[in-house]
FIMI-327332 format. One record per residue (C-alpha): x, y, z; residue in three letters. Coordinates in steps of 0.02 Angstrom, whole numbers, padded with zeros to 5 digits, always signed. Layout:
# FIMI-327332
XYZALA...
# end
This chain:
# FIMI-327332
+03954+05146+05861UNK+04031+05091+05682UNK+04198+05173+05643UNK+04243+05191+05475UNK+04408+05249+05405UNK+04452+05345+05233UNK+04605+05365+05138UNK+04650+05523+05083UNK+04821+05540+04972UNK+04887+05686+04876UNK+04780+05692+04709UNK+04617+05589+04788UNK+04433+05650+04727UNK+04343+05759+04834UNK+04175+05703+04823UNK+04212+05512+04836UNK+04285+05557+05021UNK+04178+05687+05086UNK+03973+05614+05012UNK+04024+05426+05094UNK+04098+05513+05243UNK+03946+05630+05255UNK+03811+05481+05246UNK+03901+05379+05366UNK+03902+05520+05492UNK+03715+05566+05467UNK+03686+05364+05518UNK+03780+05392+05665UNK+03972+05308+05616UNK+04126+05394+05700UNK+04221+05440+05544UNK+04407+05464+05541UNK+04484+05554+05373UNK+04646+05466+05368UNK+04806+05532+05279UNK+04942+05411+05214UNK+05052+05556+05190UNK+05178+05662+05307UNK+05042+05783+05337UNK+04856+05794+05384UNK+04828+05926+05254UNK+04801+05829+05087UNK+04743+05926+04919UNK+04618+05838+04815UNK+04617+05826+04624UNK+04530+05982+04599UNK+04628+06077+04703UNK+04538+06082+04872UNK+04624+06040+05022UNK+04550+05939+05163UNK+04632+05948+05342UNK+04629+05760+05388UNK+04595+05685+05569UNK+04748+05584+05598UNK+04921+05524+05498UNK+04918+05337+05463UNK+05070+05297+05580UNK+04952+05379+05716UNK+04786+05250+05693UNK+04753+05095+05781UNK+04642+05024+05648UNK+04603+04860+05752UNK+04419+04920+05794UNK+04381+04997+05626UNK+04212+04903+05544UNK+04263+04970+05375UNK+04405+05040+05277UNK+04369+05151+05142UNK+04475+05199+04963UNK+04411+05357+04872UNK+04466+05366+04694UNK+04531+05517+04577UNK+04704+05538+04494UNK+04834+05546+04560UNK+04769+05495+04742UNK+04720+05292+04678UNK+04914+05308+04623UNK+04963+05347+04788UNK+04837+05226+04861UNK+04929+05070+04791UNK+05096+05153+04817UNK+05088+05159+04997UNK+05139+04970+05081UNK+05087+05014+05249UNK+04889+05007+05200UNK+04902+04882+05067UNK+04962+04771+05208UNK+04807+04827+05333UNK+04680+04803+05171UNK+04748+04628+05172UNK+04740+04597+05340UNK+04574+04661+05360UNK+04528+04547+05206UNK+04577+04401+05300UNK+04461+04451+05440UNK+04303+04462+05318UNK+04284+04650+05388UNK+04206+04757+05272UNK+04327+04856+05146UNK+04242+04976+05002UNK+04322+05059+04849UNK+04253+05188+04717UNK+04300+05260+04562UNK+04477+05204+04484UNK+04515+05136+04687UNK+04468+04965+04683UNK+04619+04931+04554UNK+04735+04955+04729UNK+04611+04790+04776UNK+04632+04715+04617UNK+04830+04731+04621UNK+04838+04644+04789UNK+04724+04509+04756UNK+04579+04547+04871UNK+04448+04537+04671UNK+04499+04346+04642UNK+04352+04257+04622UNK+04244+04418+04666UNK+04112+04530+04563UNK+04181+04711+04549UNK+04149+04898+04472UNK+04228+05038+04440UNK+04265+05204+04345UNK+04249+05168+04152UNK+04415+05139+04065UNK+04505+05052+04223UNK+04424+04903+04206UNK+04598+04800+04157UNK+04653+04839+04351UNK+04506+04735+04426UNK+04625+04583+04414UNK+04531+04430+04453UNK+04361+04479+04470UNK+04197+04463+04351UNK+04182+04659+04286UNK+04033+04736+04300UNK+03943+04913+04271UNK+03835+04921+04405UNK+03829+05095+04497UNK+03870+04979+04684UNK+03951+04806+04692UNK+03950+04701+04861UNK+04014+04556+04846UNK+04050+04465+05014UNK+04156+04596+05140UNK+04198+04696+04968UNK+04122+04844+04903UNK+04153+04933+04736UNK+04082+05088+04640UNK+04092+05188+04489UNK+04116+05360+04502UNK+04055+05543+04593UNK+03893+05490+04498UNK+03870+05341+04603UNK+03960+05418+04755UNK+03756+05434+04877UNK+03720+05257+04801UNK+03900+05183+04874UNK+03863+05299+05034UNK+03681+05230+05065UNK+03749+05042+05048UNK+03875+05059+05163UNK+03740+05109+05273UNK+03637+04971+05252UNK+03781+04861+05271UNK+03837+04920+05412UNK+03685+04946+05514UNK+03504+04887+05387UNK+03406+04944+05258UNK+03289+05073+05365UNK+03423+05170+05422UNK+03475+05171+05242UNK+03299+05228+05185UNK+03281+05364+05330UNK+03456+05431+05261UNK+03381+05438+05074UNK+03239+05506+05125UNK+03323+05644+05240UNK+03450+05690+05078UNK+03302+05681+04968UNK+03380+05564+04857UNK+03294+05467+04698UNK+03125+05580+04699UNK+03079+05631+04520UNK+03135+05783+04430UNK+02983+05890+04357UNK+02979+06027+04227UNK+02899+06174+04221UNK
# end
């Protein structure tokens, strides 16, 4: 089974945490909502609050296949704030294990240096934080072990290449197809 880890911190956006999280459960990942703060309740930057699984200082991230960095305001603040992951993002880095970012999040990869040399995305405007990489506006950016996306629009498109990342494209395809994703809109 792949385990996957995601952030939350004080201020992080909702839907960037819970549609990956969602997807990867449906193909069968074990899923751990992580908070970097004090408690395991975290509030999100529209006000709900999520009840995470474990505190940071609990996790032994050594069998994790992927870490995962929602964005929103001020939770990608908090994100590059917080020494304890920045060091486990590098580490994992090191290892070529997988490590995705969406919205304003991959600036915390950018400011540690994981983007040199690297194609990257992410929410319009935050663009100068990408330090090092070639800036793009594609909805989904893997490059290598790194993935990057742009926003809550693009948060099943991140979700579904994760999925065919970590296990291949058919299980990404049954997962579009069970969500109904990318069929036509008619009018009446």
């Amino acid at each position: 089974m792949k385990k996957v880890s995601i952030f939350l911190a004080e201020g992080f956006e909702e839907v960037e945490a819970l549609t990956p999280a969602d997807l990867l459960m449906r193909a069968g990942a074990e899923v751990t909502l992580v908070s970097i703060g004090d408690k395991l309740e975290v509030a999100g930057s529209h006000g709900i609050t999520f009840v995470a699984d474990k505190l940071f200082s609990e996790m032994d991230f050594s069998d994790m296949d992927l870490l995962l960095l929602p964005g929103g305001m001020p939770g990608t603040l908090h994100l590059k704030e917080y020494e304890p992951l920045l060091e486990l993002l590098k580490d994992f880095n090191g290892q070529g294990k997988m490590i995705a970012a969406i919205c304003a999040a991959p600036t915390v990869l950018g400011k540690i240096g994981l983007l040199n040399g690297k194609k990257a995305t992410c929410y319009p405007g935050c663009e100068d934080g990408l330090t090092g990489a070639e800036t793009l506006t594609d909805r989904v950016v893997v490059d290598g072990n790194i993935t990057t996306s742009r926003g809550v629009g693009t948060a099943i498109s991140f979700g579904l290449s994760l999925i065919a990342q970590l296990y291949d494209q058919k299980k990404s395809d049954e997962i579009r197809e069970e969500i109904v994703y990318g069929h036509g809109v008619s009018e009446a």
